[in-house]
N, C-alpha and C positions, 0 to 999 in steps of 0.2 A: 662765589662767582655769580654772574649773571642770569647763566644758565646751564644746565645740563650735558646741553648738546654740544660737544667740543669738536671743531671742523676741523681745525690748523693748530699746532702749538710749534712757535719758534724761540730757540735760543741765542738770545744774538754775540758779538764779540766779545760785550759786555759782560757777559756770563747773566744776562736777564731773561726771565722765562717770560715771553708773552703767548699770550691764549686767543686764539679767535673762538667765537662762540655764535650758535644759533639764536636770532631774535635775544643775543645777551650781551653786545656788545663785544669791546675790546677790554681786553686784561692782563695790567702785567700783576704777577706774581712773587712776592716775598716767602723766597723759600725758608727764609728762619724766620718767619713767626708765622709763614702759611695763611698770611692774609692777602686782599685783591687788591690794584685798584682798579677803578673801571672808567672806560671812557665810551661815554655813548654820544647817538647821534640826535641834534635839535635842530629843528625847524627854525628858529629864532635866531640861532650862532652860526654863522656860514665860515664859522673856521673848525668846526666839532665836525668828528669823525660822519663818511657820507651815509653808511647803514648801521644796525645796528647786527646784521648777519654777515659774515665774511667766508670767503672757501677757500684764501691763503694767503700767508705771510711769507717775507723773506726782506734779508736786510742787504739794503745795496753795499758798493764798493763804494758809494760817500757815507756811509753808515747810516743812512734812510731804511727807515721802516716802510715797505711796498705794502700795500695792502689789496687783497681783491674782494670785492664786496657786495653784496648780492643788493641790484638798485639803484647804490651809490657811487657806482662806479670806480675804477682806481685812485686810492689815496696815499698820499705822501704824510709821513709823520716828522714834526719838528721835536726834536725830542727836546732838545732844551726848552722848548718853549711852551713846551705840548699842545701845539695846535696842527693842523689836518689843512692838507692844501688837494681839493678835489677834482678829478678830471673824470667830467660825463660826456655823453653824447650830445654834436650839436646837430640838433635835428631840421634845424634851418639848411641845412648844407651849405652855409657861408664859407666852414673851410672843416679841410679833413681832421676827423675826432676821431676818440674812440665808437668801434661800431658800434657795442651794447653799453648799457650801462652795469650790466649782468655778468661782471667778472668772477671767473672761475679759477683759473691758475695764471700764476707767472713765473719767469723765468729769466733774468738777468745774464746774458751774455759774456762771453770773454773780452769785448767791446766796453762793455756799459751799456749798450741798450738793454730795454726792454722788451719781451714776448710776452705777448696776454692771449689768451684763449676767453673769448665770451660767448655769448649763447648765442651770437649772430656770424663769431666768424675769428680769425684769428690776426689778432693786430699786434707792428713791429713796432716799438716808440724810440725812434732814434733823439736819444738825450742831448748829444750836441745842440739840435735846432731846433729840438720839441716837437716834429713833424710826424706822424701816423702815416703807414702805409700798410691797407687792409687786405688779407687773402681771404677769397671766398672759390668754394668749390663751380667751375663754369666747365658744365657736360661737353661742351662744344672743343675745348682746349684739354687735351690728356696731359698737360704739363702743369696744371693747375692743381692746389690741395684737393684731397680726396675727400672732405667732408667739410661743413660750415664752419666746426668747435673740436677743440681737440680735449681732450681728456688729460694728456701730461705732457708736458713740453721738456725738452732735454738736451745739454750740449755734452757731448762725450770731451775722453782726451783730447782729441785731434783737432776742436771745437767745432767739430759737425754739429750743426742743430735736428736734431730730432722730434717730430711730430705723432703723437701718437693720438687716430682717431675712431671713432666707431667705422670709421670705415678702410681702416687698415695703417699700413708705419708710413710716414711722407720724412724724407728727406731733401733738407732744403739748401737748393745750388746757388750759391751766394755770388755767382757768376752772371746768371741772368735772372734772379730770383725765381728761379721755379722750382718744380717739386717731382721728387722720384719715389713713386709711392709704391709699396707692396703691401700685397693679400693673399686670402687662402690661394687664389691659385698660383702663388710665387713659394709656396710651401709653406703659408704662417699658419698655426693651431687655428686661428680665429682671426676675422677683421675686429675685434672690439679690444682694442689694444690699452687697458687700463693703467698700466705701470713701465717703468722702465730703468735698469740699472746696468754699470759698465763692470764687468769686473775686470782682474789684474792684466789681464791677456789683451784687451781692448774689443771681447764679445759684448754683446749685447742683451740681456736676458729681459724676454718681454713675458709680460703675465695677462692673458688674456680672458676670457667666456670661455675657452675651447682648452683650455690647461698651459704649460709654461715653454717658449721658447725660446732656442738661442741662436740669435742672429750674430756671422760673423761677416762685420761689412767689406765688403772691395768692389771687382770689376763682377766677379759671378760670385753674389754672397751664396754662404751656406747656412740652411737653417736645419733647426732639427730640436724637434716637437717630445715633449714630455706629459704626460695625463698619469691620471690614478694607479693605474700600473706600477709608476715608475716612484710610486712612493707620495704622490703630489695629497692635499688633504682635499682636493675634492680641483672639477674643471674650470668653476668662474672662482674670478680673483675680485679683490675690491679696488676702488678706481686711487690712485696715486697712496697706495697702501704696500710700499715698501723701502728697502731700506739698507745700505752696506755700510758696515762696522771698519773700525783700521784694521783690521784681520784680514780682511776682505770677506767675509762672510757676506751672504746675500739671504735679506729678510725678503718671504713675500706675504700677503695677509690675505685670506680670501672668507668664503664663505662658511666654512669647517673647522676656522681655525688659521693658523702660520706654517711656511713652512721656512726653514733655517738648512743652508747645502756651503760646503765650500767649493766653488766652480773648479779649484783643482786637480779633486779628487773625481771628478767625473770624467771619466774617461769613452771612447768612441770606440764600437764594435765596426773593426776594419776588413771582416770576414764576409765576402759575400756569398750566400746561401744556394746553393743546389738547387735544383729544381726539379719534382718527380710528377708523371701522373698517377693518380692514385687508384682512383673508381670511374669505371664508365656504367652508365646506367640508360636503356631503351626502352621509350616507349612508356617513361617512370616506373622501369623493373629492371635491377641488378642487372651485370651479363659478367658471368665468371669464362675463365675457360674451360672449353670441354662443355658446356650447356647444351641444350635444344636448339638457341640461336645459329648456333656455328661461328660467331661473329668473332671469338676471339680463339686462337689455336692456342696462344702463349699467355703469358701478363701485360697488361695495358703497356704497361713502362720497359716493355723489352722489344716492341714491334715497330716497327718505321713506319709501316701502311693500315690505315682502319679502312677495309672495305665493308658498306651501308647498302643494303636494297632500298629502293623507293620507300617502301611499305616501315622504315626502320630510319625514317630523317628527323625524325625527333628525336636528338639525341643529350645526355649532360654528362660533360665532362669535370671530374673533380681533380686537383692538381695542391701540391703543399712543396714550401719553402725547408730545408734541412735548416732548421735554425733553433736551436731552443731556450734563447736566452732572451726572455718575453717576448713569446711566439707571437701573440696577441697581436705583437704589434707589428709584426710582418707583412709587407704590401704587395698587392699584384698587381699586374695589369697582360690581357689577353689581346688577342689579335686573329681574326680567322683571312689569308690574304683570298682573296678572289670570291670573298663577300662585305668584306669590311673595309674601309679607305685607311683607317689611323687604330692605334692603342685605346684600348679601354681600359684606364685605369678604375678599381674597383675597391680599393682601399685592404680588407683585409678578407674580403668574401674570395673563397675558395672551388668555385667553382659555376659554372658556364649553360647554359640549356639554348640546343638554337633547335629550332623548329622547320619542316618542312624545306630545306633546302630543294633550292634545285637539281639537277643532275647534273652532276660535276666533279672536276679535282680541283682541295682546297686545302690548305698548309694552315694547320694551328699551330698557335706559337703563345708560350706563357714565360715571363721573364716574373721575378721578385726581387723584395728588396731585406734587407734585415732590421734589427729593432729600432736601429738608427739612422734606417732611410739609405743604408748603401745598396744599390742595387747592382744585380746579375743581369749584367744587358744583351749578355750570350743567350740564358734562360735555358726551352728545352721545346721543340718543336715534332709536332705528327701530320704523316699526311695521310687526308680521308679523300675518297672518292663515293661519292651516292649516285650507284646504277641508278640508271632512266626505267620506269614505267613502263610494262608492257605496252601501253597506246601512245607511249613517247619514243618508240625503237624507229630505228631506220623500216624497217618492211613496215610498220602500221603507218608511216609518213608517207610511204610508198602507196600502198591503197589510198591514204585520202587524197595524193596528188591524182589518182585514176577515177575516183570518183567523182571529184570536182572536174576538170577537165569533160568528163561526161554526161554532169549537170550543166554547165556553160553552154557544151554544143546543144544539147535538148532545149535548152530553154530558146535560144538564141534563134534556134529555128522553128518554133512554136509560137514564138511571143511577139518579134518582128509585124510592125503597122506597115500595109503597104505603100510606098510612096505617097502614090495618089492621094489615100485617106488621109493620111499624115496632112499633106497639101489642104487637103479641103477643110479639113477641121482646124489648122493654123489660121486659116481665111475665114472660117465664121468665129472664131475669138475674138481676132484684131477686129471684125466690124461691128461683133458685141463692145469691146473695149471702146472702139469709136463711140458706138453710142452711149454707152455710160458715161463716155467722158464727156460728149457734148450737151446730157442730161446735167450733171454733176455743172458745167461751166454756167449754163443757164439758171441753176437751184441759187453758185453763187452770185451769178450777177444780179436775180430777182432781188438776194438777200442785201448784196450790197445797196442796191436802188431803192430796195423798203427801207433800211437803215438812215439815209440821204433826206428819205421824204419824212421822217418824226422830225424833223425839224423845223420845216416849214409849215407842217400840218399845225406844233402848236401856235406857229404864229396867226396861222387862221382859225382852229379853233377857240384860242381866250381871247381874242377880240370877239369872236363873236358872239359868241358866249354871254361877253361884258355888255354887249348892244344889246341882245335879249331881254336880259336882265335888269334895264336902264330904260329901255322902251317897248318894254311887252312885247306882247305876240306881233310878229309881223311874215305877212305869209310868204313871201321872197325867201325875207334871212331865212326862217325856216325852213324850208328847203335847202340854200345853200346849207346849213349846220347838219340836215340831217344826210345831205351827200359826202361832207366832209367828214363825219360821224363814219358814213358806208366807207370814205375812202381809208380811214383810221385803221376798220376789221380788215380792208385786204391788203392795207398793209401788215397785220399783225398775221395775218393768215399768210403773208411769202416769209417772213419769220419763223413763224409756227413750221410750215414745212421745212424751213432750213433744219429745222432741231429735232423732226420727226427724223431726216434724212441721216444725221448726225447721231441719232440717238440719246438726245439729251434732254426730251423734254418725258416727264413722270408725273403719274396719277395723285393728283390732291384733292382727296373726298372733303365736303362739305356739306354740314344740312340746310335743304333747301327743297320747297313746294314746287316738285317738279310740272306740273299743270298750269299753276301763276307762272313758272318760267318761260313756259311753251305759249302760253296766252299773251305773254309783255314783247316777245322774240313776235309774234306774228301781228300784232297792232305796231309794230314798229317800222312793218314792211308796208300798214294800211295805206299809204302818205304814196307812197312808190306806184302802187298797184291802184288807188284811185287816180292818178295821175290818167294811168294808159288805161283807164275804163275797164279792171279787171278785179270781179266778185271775188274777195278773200276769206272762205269762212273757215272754222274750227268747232273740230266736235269732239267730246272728250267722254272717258267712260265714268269716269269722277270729277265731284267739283274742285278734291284738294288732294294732295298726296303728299306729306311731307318723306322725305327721303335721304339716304347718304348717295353724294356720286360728285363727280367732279362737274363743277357748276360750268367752268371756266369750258371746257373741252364741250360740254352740251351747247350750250350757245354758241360755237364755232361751226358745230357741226348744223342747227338751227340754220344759224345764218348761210351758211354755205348752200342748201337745201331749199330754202326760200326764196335767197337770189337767185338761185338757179330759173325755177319754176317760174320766179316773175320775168325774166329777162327769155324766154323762150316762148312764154303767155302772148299771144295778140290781144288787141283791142276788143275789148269783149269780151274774153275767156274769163273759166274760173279758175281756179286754185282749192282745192279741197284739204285741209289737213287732220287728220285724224288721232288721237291719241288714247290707246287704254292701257290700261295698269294692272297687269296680271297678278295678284296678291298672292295666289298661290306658286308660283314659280318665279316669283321676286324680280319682276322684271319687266321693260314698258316695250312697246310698241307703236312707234312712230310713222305714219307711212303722209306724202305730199303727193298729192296728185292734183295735174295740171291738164288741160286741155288745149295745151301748145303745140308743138312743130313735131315731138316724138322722135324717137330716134332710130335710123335705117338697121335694118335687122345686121347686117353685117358690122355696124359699128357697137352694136350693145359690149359685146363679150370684150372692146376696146375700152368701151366709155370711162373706165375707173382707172386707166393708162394715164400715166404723170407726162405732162404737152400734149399729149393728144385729143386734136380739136377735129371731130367730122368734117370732112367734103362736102355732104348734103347742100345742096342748092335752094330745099328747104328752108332753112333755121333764117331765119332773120337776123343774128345777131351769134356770133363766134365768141366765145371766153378765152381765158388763156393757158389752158388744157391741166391747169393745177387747182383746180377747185374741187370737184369731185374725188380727185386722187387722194386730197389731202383728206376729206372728209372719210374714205375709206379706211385711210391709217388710221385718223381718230376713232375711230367702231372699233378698230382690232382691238387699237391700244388700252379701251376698254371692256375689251374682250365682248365686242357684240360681232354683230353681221348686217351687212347690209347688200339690199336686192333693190335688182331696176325690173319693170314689164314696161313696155312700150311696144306702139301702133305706128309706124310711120304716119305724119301727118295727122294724125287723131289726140295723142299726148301722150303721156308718162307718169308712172308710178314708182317712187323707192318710198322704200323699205325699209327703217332700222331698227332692229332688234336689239335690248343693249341693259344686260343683269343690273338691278339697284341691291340697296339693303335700304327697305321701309323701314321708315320710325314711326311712332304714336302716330295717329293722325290727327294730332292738334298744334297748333301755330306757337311757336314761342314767342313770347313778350319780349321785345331786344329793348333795353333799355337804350334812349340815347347818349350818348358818351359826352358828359356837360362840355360845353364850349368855352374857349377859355375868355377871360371880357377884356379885350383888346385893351380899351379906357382904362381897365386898373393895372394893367400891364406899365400904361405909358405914366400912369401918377404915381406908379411907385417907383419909379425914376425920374425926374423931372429931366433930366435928359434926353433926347431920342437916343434911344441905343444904334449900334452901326453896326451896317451888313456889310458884305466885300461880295459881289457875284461876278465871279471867274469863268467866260466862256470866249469861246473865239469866234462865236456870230455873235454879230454886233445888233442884228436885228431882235435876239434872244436876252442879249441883255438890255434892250433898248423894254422890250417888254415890261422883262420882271424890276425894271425901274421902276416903269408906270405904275405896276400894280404895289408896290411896297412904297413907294414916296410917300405916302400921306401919313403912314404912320413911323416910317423908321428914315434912318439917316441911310442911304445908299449910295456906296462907293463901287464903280464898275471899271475892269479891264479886261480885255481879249486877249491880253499878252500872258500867258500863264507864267511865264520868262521871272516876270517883277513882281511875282505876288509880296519876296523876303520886304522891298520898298514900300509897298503897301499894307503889309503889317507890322511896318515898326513906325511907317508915317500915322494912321488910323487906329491902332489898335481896334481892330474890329470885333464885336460881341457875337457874330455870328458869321458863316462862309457858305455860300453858294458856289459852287463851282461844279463844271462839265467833268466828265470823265473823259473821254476820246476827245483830245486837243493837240495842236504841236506841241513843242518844247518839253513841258513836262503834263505825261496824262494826270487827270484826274486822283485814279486809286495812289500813284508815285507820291504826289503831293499830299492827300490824306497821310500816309505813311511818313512822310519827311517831318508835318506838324505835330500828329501824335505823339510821335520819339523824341520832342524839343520843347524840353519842361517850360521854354516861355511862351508856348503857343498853343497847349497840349489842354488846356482848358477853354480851347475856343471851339464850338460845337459846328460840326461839319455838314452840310447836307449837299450828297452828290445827287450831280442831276444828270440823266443820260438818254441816248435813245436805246440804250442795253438792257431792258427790264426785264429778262428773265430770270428764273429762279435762282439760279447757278452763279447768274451775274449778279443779284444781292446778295447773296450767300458772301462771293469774291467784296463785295464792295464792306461788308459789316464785317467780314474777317479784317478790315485795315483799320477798325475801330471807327469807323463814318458813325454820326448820329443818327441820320436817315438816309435814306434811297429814293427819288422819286423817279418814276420812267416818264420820256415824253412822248407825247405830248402828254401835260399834266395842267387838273386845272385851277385856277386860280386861289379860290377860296381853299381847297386841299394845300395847296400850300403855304399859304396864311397860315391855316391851321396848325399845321407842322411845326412855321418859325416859330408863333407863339406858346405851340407846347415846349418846344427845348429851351426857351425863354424863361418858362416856367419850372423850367427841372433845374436850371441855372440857379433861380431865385429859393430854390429847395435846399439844394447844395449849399449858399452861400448861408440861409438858416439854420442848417442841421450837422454842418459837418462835425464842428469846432465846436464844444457845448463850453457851459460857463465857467465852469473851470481851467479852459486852455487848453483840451484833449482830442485826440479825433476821436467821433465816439461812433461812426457809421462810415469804416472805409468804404464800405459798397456801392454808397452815394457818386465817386468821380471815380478817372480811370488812375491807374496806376502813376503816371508820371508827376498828375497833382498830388496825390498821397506823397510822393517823395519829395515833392514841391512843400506842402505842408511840415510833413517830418524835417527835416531840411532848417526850417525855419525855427521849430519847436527844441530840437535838438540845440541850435545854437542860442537858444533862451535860457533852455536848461545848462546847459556849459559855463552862462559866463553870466548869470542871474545875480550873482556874487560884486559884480564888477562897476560901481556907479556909474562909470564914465559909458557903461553899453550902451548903446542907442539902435534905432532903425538904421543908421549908416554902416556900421558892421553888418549887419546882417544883408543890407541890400549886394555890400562886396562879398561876402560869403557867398551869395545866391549867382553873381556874378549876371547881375543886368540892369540895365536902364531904370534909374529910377521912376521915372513915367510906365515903364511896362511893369516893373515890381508891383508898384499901387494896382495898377490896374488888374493884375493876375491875383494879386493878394484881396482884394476884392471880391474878384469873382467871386473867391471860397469859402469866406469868413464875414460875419455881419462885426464883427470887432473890430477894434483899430489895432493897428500893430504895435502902438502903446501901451493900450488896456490892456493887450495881451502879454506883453512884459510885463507889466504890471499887477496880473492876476498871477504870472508863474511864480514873482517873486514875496507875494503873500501867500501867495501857497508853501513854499516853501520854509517861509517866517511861523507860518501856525506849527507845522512839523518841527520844528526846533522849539518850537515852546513848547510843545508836548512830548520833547524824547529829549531833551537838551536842558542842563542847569545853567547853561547861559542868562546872563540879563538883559534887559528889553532891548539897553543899548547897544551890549555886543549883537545882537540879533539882528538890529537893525540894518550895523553895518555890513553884516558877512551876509544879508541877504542884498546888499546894492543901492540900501536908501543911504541917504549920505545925510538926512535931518532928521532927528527921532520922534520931532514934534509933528512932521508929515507924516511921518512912516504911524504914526498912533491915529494920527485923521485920516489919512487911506486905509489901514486895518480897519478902524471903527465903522467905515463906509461899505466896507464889503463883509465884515461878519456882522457887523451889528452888537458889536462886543470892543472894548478895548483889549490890546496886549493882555495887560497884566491881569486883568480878569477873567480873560480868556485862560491865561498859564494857570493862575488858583481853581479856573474849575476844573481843567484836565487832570491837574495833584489831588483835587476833592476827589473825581471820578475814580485816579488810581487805589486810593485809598481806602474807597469803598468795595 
C-alpha cells in the first residue's frame, strides 16, 4: 500500500476491496495474491485522482466510486476507464459549488443525490441537474443546522436524513429544508455526536464523547443514555467508527476498544422509584431525633412539618431514589416553592444545602427518576417553616415604628428654617447665580471675540513683519508691529483666562535665565513707556539665574504687570522693577512699582476681582477688569502669591512671590537646528512640488499664497466641501488646511485622509486659531504632521513645509532597501506600510507569472493610475519594475541554491519568459552568472 494510514476501506458490488489511505493514495486490493494497485494524484493529469488523502468512499447506485478527499475535493471514478472526474470549489462565485474543497463524509440518498459534510459546511448535490445547495449554521434562524460540518451523515428506514454534528442530532425536513436539531438539553449523553446506526425496531443508536444513546424518533422522541456503567469500554466513541452485521448486531468503536450489544436483548426498567428523605443535617452537624436541638421528635421521612429557628436556616437536606438496579444512575431534581420559580435538575447529586432563608413557610419537594430515565413525578414533599428573629417579631416592629415616629417629630421641629431665612438666602443664591452667570457669559464672549481676532491679527502681523524685513527699521511700522505684538498677548491673555476658568490649562517647566527673561519682558515695554515720557528702570539681585519654571506663564504674568504700570504711569512718572533670587529658599521675588494714579483704599481688597474696574475719577485710563485677575490665577497656578500696597494718587506696588527649582548657573550652548536649503529641496525635483491650503478666509489664503509662490506650486480653496476634486485633480505633495471651517472641520478631514490609503501619504499641517496644548494634543492624535497656531509667522512656516518635504524624501530613500523589503516600518504611518505590503505581496504571488505587469497590480490597489505613480513614488526611489524585477531574481538565486532545477526551468517558473535575458538581468544584479552562481552555492554546500 501507499501508506499506513488507512481512513476508508469499501467493498463494492463487485466484490472489490478499495482502500483510501493517508498522503497514500487510492488502492484497490487483490485479495488473492494480496497485491495493490495504486492510483494517485498529478499535477500534470487533470483526469488523476484530486488528493492523494481521502476520509471516504462509497459506491453509487450508477456503480460510481464517490470519493471525499482532503483538498481535492469530491471525485468521481470511471472504472472502466480509470480515470477521476473532479468537483472543487469555485471560488470566484460565478455559480454554486461545492463549499470546501475539504471533504470529509458522504452519503448517497434514497433519491440518488448526494450529502457531503466538509470542513465549511454541509452540501446536498442534486444529480439530476448537478446543482449544490449548501447549509451552514445562521444563529439568527433556529431552523437552521446546528453546526458548519457534520461528523456522519445518515438515512434511516423511513429515509429520514440524519445529521450528526459536534453540535448535536439535526434532522432534516425535506418539506421546507430545514433542520430539527437535538442536544444535551433534549436528553442526548453529549452534543459531539460521532456515529450512528438503526437497528431492527427503527431506534436510533448514536455514539457519542458523553457514552451511547438510543434515540427513538416521533412526535416526542425518547432517549435514553448509556456510560461505563452500563458495560460501555469507556464515554468517547471514535468518529464514524461503527457498524450492524445481518444479525443485527450493533458494532461501536471508541477509545478503549469495541463494543458489540444485540439491541434486542436490551430491555427498559419500567419501575418508577420511591422517594425517601434520608439525612437532615444543621448548621453542617447531623440532627437525629431526641438530640439537643429539639428539631426532630420523629424520623426525617416520617414528619410532614420541619420546624427552623432563625438561628438554624442553614439547613441540608439529603434524599435517595429506592432503585437498585445501577443506582448510579438515578436522577433527581428538587424544588423548594416560595423560594424557587422552577426544578432543579441535579443529575445524580443527592442532596440540597440552602442557607439563611427568610422567615417563612416553604414546601420542598424532591421527585427521581430510575436507571433509565423514568421518572417519579409524584416524588415526595416537606413542609418547613423558619421562625423570625427576635428583632424580626411583630412587638420589636412595633418599637421601631415608635421610635421612628418620634425621631421624625423631634427632628422636624428642631431642624425646620424659618420662612423668612429660607426667603432670603434663596435671594442671595439666584443673585450669586446671576452673577456667575453674567461673569461666565462675558469670559465666553471675550473668548469667542479673542478667537475671531487671530485671524486677522495674522494678516497684520506677516505683512508686516515681511515690510520690516524688506525695508529695515522704520519707526511708524515699528510701532504699529509692536501694538499689534501687544494686541496678539491680550488676545492670548482672554484665552488664557478662558482655560484658567475652565481648568484646562497645566504647568510646563522649562530651563530658562529667569533675569535675561525679566530684562527682554521690560525693554520690550521701553518703546511704550518712552512714548508717554515714563523712566523704566530695572534692578536685579543677580546678573544671571538659570532656572526650571514655566517660561510661557512668567511672561504673561510680566506682561500683564508692566502694562498695567505703564497704562496708569502719567507723563513723567517712573516705573521701578525689581528682581532678587533667593537661592536659599528657591525662589524669586518680583515687585513693579509705579508712581501712577494708585489705587482708592476701598477698591484694593477688589482690585484682583475678575471685571472689576474702579470708580476712581482718578485713573486716567480704565482696563477691562481681567488682567490683574488673570495674573492672580497665574501666581496660584504656580503656587506663588501675589500682593498690591498702594497710596491713592501717589502709586502702587505688587508683589509676586513665585518657588523655581535653580539649575547650574551656567548658560547652555543650544545648538541651532540646521535649516533646511530650500534650493536643494527644489533641484532634487525639477518639478515644483504642490501645496493644497484649505481655509475659508479668503484673505488667509490669499497670504500663504503670497508667501509659498516662489518656491512651490500653490493650489487654494475656501470650500472645504471639494477638497476629494482637488486631490484627485492636483495630486498635491503637501496640505495646508484650517481646522474650524464650514462643511467639514479641519481635524474630520485630517482623519477622512489619513484612513484612505490613496491619500494617507500626503503630509498634513493643520493650521488654527486653537493653539493650546489640549488642542495639539486633539490635532496630532488624528495623525496631522504638524500643528501651527495663528497668528503664525512666515519663515516658521516655511520652515515646517520644508522639513516634512524632507522626511518625505527620507521615506522615499529608506523605506524599500535593495532587495525589495520594507526594512524601516517606522519611517511612514500605518496605511502606507499597507499601501507598500499590498504591493510587495502581490509581487510575491504571481512573480512566477511572465505576463505580471504594473497593470495588475495598479487593479489590485484599485486606483487611478496617475495617483498609483504618484503615491508609489512618494515611498520608493525604485521603479515598480525594477521592483518586480529585483523580487523575481531574488527568488531565481533561492532555487538555485535549494532547487536541482536547470537554469532554464528556473528561468521560467520565476517569470522571465527569455533565458538569455534572465542571464544578462541576473549577471547585472549579482555580478555572477546563473550557473556559476549554482556551482558556487554546491562548492559552498560541500565544503
Amino acid at each position: 500500500m501507499g501508506s499506513n494510514a488507512v481512513w476508508s476501506i469499501l467493498r463494492t458490488k463487485d466484490n472489490k476491496v478499495w482502500i483510501g489511505l493517508w498522503e497514500g493514495g487510492l488502492n484497490l486490493m487483490n485479495e488473492q495474491t494480496g497485491k495493490f494497485k495504486r492510483y494517485h494524484y498529478s499535477e500534470t493529469d487533470s483526469t488523476s485522482i484530486g488528493s492523494n488523502s481521502m476520509f471516504d468512499l462509497i459506491e453509487t447506485s450508477k456503480g460510481e466510486l464517490a470519493i471525499a478527499s482532503m483538498r481535492g475535493g469530491l471525485n468521481f471514478m470511471d472504472r472502466e476507464h480509470e480515470t477521476f472526474k473532479k468537483i472543487i470549489t469555485d471560488y470566484s462565485g460565478a455559480t454554486k459549488s461545492i463549499s470546501s474543497d475539504w471533504v470529509k463524509e458522504l452519503l448517497e440518498d434514497s433519491d440518488g443525490n448526494i450529502w457531503i459534510s466538509t470542513s465549511e459546511a454541509v452540501d446536498f448535490f442534486n444529480r439530476k441537474n448537478n446543482s449544490f445547495v449548501t447549509y451552514r449554521n445562521d444563529p439568527k434562524n433556529p431552523k437552521s443546522i446546528s453546526y458548519n460540518s457534520a461528523n456522519v451523515l445518515f438515512e434511516d428506514s423511513k429515509q429520514n436524513i440524519w445529521i450528526g454534528t459536534s453540535n448535536g442530532l439535526n434532522l432534516f425536513n425535506k418539506k421546507d429544508s430545514s433542520f430539527i436539531k437535538f442536544t444535551i438539553e433534549d436528553g442526548l449523553a453529549n452534543n459531539s455526536i460521532k456515529s450512528i446506526e438503526e437497528d431492527d425496531y427503527g431506534n436510533l443508536w448514536l455514539s457519542t464523547n458523553g457514552g451511547l444513546s438510543r434515540f427513538t424518533p416521533g412526535d416526542k422522541p425518547q432517549i435514553i443514555n448509556y456510560n461505563e456503567e452500563d458495560g460501555l469500554q469507556g464515554k468517547e466513541f471514535l468518529s464514524r467508527s461503527s457498524f450492524k452485521n445481518k444479525d443485527g448486531l450493533l458494532f461501536f468503536g471508541g477509545n478503549n476498544g469495541f463494543n458489540v450489544f444485540d439491541p434486542k436483548v436490551i430491555s427498559q426498567n419500567t419501575i418508577k422509584p420511591d422517594v425517601v428523605f434520608s439525612n437532615l443535617s444543621v448548621m453542617n452537624k447531623p440532627v437525629i431525633p431526641g438530640d439537643d436541638t429539639g428539631i426532630l421528635k420523629e424520623e426525617l421521612n416520617s414528619i410532614k412539618t420541619l420546624t427552623l429557628k432563625h438561628e438554624h436556616s442553614i439547613f441540608t437536606i439529603e434524599f435517595a431514589a429506592l432503585n437498585f438496579l445501577a443506582p448510579a444512575k438515578n436522577q433527581y431534581a428538587y424544588y423548594l416553592e416560595g423560594f424557587e420559580d422552577d426544578w432543579n435538575f441535579v443529575g445524580s447529586q443527592r442532596s440540597v444545602t440552602y442557607t439563611n432563608l427568610d422567615a417563612g413557610t416553604y414546601t420542598f419537594r424532591v421527585k427521581a427518576s430510575n436507571n433509565d430515565g423514568l421518572w417519579n413525578e409524584e416524588g415526595i414533599s416537606l413542609k418547613i417553616v423558619v421562625l423570625p428573629a427576635w428583632w424580626a417579631s411583630w412587638l420589636a416592629k412595633l418599637i421601631y415604628l415608635g421610635v421612628a415616629i418620634f425621631l421624625i417629630y423631634y427632628f422636624r421641629k428642631h431642624t425646620l428654617i424659618s420662612i423668612n431665612l429660607k426667603n432670603t438666602l434663596w435671594k442671595e443664591h439666584l443673585e450669586k447665580e446671576k452673577i456667575e452667570e453674567l461673569n461666565q457669559l462675558k469670559s465666553q464672549f471675550y473668548a469667542d471675540i479673542s478667537h475671531e481676532l487671530r485671524t486677522p491679527l495674522t494678516l497684520i502681523l506677516g505683512p508686516l513683519d515681511q515690510l520690516r524685513k524688506n525695508h529695515g527699521p522704520i519707526e511708524n511700522i515699528d510701532i504699529i508691529y509692536s501694538n499689534a505684538e501687544r494686541l496678539k498677548v491680550l488676545v492670548d491673555q482672554i484665552m488664557d483666562f478662558n482655560k484658567l476658568e475652565n481648568q484646562m490649562m497645566k504647568i510646563q517647566h522649562s530651563d530658562i535665565d529667569v533675569v535675561q527673561t525679566v530684562k527682554e519682558t521690560v525693554n520690550s515695554f521701553r518703546i511704550l513707556a518712552d512714548l508717554k515720557g515714563i523712566a523704566m528702570n530695572i534692578y536685579t539681585s543677580v546678573d544671571t539665574c538659570m532656572a526650571k519654571i514655566d517660561e510661557d506663564k512668567l511672561q504673561k504674568i510680566l506682561n500683564n504687570l508692566f502694562s498695567n504700570a505703564v497704562r496708569h504711569t502719567q507723563e513723567g512718572g517712573i516705573i521701578n522693577v525689581n528682581l532678587v533670587i533667593h537661592r536659599n529658599a528657591s525662589s524669586m521675588t518680583l515687585s513693579v512699582a509705579d508712581t501712577g494714579s494708585g489705587i482708592h483704599k476701598d477698591d484694593i481688597e477688589k482690585i484682583f476681582e475678575r471685571f472689576y474696574t474702579s470708580n476712581s475719577s482718578f485713573e486716567s485710563k480704565k482696563g477691562n477688569g481681567i488682567g490683574l485677575n488673570l495674573t492672580k490665577k497665574l501666581v496660584e497656578l504656580m503656587e506663588g502669591s501675589i500682593d498690591v500696597e498702594s497710596v491713592y494718587g501717589e502709586g502702587s506696588v505688587f508683589t509676586v512671590d513665585i518657588p523655581i527649582q535653580l539649575l547650574e548657573n551656567k548658560r547652555e550652548i543650544i545648538q541651532p537646528t540646521p535649516t533646511i536649503n530650500e534650493k536643494e529641496i527644489i533641484e532634487s525635483d525639477k518639478t515644483l512640488k504642490t501645496i493644497l491650503v484649505i481655509d475659508d478666509n479668503q484673505e488667509i489664503v490669499f497670504y500663504i499664497h503670497s508667501v509659498l509662490k516662489e518656491r512651490y506650486d500653490v493650489i487654494t480653496t475656501t470650500n472645504s466641501l471639494e477638497y476629494k476634486s482637488y486631490l484627485n485633480e492636483y495630486l498635491p505633495d503637501l496640505i495646508i488646511c484650517d481646522v474650524m471651517m464650514p462643511g467639514i472641520d479641519g481635524i474630520t478631514l485630517c482623519n477622512l485622509l489619513k484612513s484612505d490609503i490613496k491619500y494617507s501619504h500626503i503630509p498634513i499641517i493643520l493650521l488654527t486659531a486653537k493653539s493650546g496644548v489640549d488642542d495639539m494634543v486633539l490635532g496630532f492624535d488624528t495623525d496631522a504632521d504638524d500643528y501651527i497656531g495663528k497668528p503664525f509667522n512666515a519663515q516658521v512656516l516655511m520652515a515646517r513645509i520644508n522639513n516634512l518635504i524632507r522626511k518625505k524624501e527620507k521615506v522615499r530613500n529608506e523605506l524599500v532597501n535593495e532587495e525589495g523589503s520594507i526594512q524601516n516600518p517606522a519611517l511612514s504611518n500605518k496605511m502606507d506600510i499597507a499601501f507598500m505590503e499590498l504591493i510587495l505581496d502581490q509581487i510575491e504571488q504571481n512573480f512566477n507569472d511572465a505576463d505580471f505587469n504594473v497593470n495588475h497590480i495598479i487593479e489590485a490597489v484599485n486606483m487611478s493610475r496617475s495617483a498609483f505613480y504618484k503615491k508609489f513614488k512618494s515611498l520608493s526611489k525604485h521603479s515598480i519594475n525594477d521592483l518586480i524585477k529585483v523580487k523575481r531574481l531574488n527568488k531565481a538565486a533561492t532555487l538555485l541554491n535549494e532547487s536541482y532545477m536547470n537554469i532554464s526551468e528556473i528561468c521560467y517558473e520565476c517569470g522571465f519568459a527569455d533565458p538569455s535575458y534572465f542571464t544578462k538581468v541576473f549577471k547585472e544584479h549579482y555580478h555572477i552568472t546563473p550557473k556559476d552562481y549554482q556551482l558556487q552555492m554546491y562548492t559552498q554546500k560541500r565544503s
